[in-house]
C-alpha positions in Angstrom: 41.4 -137.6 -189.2 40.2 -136.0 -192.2 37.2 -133.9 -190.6 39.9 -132.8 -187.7 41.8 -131.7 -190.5 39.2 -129.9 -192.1 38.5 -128.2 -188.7 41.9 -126.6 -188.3 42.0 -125.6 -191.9 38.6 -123.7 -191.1 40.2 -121.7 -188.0 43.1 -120.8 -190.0 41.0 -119.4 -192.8 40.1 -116.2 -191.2 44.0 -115.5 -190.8 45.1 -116.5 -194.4 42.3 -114.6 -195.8 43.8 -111.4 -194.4 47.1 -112.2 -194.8 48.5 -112.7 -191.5 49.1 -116.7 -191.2 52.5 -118.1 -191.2 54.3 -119.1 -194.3 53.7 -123.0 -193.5 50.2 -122.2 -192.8 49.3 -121.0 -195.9 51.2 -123.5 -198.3 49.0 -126.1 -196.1 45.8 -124.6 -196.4 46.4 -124.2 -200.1 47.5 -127.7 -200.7 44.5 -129.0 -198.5 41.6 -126.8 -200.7 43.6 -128.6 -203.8 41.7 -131.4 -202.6 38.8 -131.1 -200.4 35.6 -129.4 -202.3 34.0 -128.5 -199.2 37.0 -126.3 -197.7 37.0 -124.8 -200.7 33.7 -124.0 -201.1 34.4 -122.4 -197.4 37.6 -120.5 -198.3 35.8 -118.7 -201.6 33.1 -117.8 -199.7 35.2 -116.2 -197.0 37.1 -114.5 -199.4 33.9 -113.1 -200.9 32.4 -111.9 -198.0 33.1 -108.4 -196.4 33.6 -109.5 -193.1 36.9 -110.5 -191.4 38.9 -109.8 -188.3 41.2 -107.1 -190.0 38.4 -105.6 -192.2 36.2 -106.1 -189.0 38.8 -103.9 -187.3 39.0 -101.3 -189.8 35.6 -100.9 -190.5 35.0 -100.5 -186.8 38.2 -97.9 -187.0 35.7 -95.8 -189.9 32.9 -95.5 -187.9 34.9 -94.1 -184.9 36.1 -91.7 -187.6 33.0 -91.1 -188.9 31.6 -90.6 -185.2 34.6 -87.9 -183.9 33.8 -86.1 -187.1 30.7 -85.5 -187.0 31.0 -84.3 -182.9 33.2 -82.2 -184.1 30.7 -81.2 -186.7 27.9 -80.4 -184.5 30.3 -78.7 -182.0 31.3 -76.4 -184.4 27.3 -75.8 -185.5 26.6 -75.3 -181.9 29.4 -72.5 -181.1 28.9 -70.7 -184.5 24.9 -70.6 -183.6 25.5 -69.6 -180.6 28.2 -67.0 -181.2 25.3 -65.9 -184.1 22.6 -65.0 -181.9 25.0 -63.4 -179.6 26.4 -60.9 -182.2 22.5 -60.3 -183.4 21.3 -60.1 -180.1 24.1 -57.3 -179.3 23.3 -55.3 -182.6 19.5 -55.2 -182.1 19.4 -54.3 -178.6 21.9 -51.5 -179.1 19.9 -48.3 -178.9 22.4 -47.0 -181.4 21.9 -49.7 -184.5 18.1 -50.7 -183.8 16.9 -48.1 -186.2 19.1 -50.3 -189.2 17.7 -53.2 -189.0 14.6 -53.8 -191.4 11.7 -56.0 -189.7 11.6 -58.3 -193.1 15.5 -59.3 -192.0 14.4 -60.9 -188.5 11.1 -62.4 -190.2 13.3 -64.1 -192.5 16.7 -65.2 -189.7 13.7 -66.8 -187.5 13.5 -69.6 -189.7 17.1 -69.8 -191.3 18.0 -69.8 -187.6 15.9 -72.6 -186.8 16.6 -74.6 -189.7 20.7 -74.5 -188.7 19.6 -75.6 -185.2 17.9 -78.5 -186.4 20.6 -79.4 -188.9 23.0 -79.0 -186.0 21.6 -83.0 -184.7 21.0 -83.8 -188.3 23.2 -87.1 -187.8 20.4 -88.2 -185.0 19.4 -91.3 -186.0 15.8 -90.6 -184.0 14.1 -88.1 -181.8 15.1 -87.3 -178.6 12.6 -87.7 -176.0 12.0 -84.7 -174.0 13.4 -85.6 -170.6 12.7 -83.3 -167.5 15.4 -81.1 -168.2 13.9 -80.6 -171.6 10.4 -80.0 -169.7 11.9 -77.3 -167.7 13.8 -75.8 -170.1 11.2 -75.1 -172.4 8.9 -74.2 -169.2 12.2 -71.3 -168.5 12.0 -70.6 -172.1 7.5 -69.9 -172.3 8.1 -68.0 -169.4 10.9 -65.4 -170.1 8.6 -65.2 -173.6 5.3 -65.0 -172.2 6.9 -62.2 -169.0 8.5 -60.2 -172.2 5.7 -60.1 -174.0 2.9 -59.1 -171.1 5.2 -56.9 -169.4 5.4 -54.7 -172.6 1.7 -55.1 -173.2 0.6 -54.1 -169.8 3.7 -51.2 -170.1 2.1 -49.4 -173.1 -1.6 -50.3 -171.7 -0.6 -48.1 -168.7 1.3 -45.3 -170.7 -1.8 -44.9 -172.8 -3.8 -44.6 -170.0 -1.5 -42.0 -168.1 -1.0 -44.8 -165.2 2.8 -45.4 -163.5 4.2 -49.0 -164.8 5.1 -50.8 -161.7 5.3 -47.2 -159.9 8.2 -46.6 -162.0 8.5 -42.4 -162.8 7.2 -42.1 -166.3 10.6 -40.5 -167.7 12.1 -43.6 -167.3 9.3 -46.0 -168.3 10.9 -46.5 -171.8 14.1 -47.8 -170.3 12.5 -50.0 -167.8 10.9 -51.9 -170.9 13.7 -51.8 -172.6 15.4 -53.8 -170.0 12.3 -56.4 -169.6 12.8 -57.4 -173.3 16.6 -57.5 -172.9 15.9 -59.6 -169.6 13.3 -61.8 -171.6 15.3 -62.6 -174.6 18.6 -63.0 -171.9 16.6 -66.1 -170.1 15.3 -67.9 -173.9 19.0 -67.6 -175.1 20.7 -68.9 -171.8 18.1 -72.0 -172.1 19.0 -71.9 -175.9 22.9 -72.2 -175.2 22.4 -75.0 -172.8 19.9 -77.0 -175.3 22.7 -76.7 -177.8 25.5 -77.8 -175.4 23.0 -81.1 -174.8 22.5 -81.5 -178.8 26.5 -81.8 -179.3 27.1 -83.6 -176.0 23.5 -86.3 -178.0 23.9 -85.7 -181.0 19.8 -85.5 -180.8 18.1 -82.0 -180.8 15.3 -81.1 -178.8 13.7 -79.1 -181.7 10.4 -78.0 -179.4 12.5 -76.3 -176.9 15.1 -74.8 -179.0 12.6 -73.5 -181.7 10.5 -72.1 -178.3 13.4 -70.5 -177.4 14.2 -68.9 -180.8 10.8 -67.6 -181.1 11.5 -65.8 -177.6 14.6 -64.3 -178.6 12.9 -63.2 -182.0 9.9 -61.6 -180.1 11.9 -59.5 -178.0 14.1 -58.2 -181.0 11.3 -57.5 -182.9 9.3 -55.5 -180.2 12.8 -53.6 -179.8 13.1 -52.9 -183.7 9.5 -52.4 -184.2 9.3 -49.5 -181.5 11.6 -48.0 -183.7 9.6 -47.5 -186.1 6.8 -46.0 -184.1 5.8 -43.0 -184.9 3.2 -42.0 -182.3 2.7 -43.5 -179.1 -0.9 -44.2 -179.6 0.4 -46.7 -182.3 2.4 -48.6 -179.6 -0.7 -51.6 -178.8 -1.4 -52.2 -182.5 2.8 -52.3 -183.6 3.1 -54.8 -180.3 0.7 -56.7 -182.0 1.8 -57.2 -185.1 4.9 -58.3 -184.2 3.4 -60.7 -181.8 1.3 -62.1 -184.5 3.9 -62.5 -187.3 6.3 -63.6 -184.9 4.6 -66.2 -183.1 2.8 -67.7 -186.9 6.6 -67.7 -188.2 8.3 -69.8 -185.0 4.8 -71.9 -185.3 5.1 -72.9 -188.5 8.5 -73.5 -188.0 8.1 -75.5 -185.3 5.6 -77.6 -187.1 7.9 -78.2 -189.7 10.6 -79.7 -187.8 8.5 -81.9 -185.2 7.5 -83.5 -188.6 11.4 -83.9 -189.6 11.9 -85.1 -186.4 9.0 -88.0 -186.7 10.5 -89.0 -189.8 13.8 -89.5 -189.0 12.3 -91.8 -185.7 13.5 -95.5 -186.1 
C-alpha cells in the first residue's frame, strides 16, 4: 500500500510543482513528503530541475518566438538586399550617372554586399548542401558572367581591328555592348533574387552561388563604369582587363572567406 501510494504521489508531482493540482492534492502530497524520505528526495529534485510540463510548454512557446523572429529577420535582409542591388544596378547602368560613380566604391560594395548576404542565413545552424537547383543556378549565374565578359572582350577585339561585332553597323556597336552587360548582370541578379528567396524560405545560404552571382553583377557594373573613364579607344582591352582582374580577385577572396564561415558553422 505504501509503494502504491508513493506512485500516485509521483504522478501528481509534475502538477503540484507547476501549480495546477487541486487543493486536496496538494495538502496530500505535502503531508505524504512530511514522512517519506524518498518522495521527498523526488519532489526537491523536481522542483530543481528546469524541466516541467508548463515550463516544457513555454520554453517550447520561446523557440517558436525565437524561430518567427528570426524569418522575419532574414526576410527583411533578403528584400532590403535585394531592393539594394536593384537601386545600384539602376544608377550604374544609367548612361546619365555612370560617370559619378568612383571604381574604389564598387571594389569596396562587392564585399560589404557579400558579407550581408551571408549574414542574411547567419542563424543556419550548418551548410546547406548544394542541391541541383543550386548546381544550375550557379551554372545560369557562370554563364550570364562568363557571356558578359567575352562578349565585351570579343566586342572591343573587333572594334580595334575595324571588324563588324556580330554584323552589327559600327555606330551602334557601343549600345549593343551596352545592352550585353545589362543582359549579363540581368541573368546573375534574377538567379541572385531566387537564391535569396531559398535562403529565407531555409534559413541556410548557398554562399558559392550567391557570391558567383554577386561577382557577375559587379563585373558588369564595373566594365560599364570603367568605360567611362576611357579616354581612348585603344585603352578599351587593357581597362576590360583590369576590371576583370580586380573584380574576379575581390569576389574570389570573398568567396573563400565565406566557404570557410560556412565549414565552421557545419555541425
Amino acid at each position: 500500500m505504501k509503494k502504491q501510494e508513493c506512485d500516485i504521489v509521483k504522478d501528481l508531482m509534475p502538477s503540484y510543482v507547476d501549480k495546477i493540482c487541486s487543493e486536496a492534492s496538494r495538502l496530500w502530497i505535502e503531508e505524504h513528503v512530511t514522512d517519506c524520505e524518498e518522495c521527498k528526495k523526488t519532489l526537491k529534485l523536481l522542483q530543481g530541475t528546469e524541466i516541467s510540463a508548463k515550463r516544457l510548454e513555454v520554453e517550447q512557446l520561446d523557440a517558436a518566438k525565437k524561430v518567427v523572429r528570426q524569418n522575419l529577420h532574414r526576410s527583411m535582409a533578403g528584400f532590403g538586399l535585394c531592393l539594394v542591388m536593384t537601386v545600384l544596378m539602376l544608377f550604374v547602368f544609367s548612361s546619365d550617372n555612370n560617370m559619378q560613380i568612383p571604381l574604389l566604391a564598387l571594389y569596396v560594395a562587392l564585399p560589404v554586399c557579400m558579407a550581408a548576404s551571408w549574414l542574411a542565413g547567419r542563424n543556419q545552424t550548418k551548410m546547406r548542401v548544394l542541391d541541383k537547383w543550386d548546381i544550375m543556378s550557379l551554372a545560369g549565374a557562370v554563364l550570364a558572367a562568363g557571356y558578359g565578359a567575352g562578349m565585351m572582350f570579343y566586342g572591343f577585339s573587333c572594334i580595334l581591328k575595324g571588324k563588324p561585332v556580330f554584323q552589327v553597323p559600327r555606330e551602334v556597336t557601343g549600345p549593343f555592348l551596352y545592352k550585353q552587360m545589362v543582359a549579363a548582370a540581368v541573368l546573375c541578379f534574377v538567379v541572385y533574387l531566387l537564391q535569396m528567396v531559398r535562403t529565407v524560405k531555409q534559413g541556410r545560404t548557398a554562399s558559392v552561388v550567391v557570391n558567383v552571382c554577386l561577382t557577375g553583377i559587379f563585373l558588369m557594373m564595373s566594365y560599364c563604369v570603367q568605360m567611362g573613364y576611357m579616354s581612348e579607344l585603344t585603352q578599351a582591352v587593357q581597362t576590360l582587363w583590369e576590371a576583370t582582374v580586380r573584380t574576379l580577385c575581390i569576389g574570389g577572396v570573398g568567396m573563400v572567406a565565406f566557404l570557410v564561415a560556412d565549414k565552421r558553422k557545419r555541425v
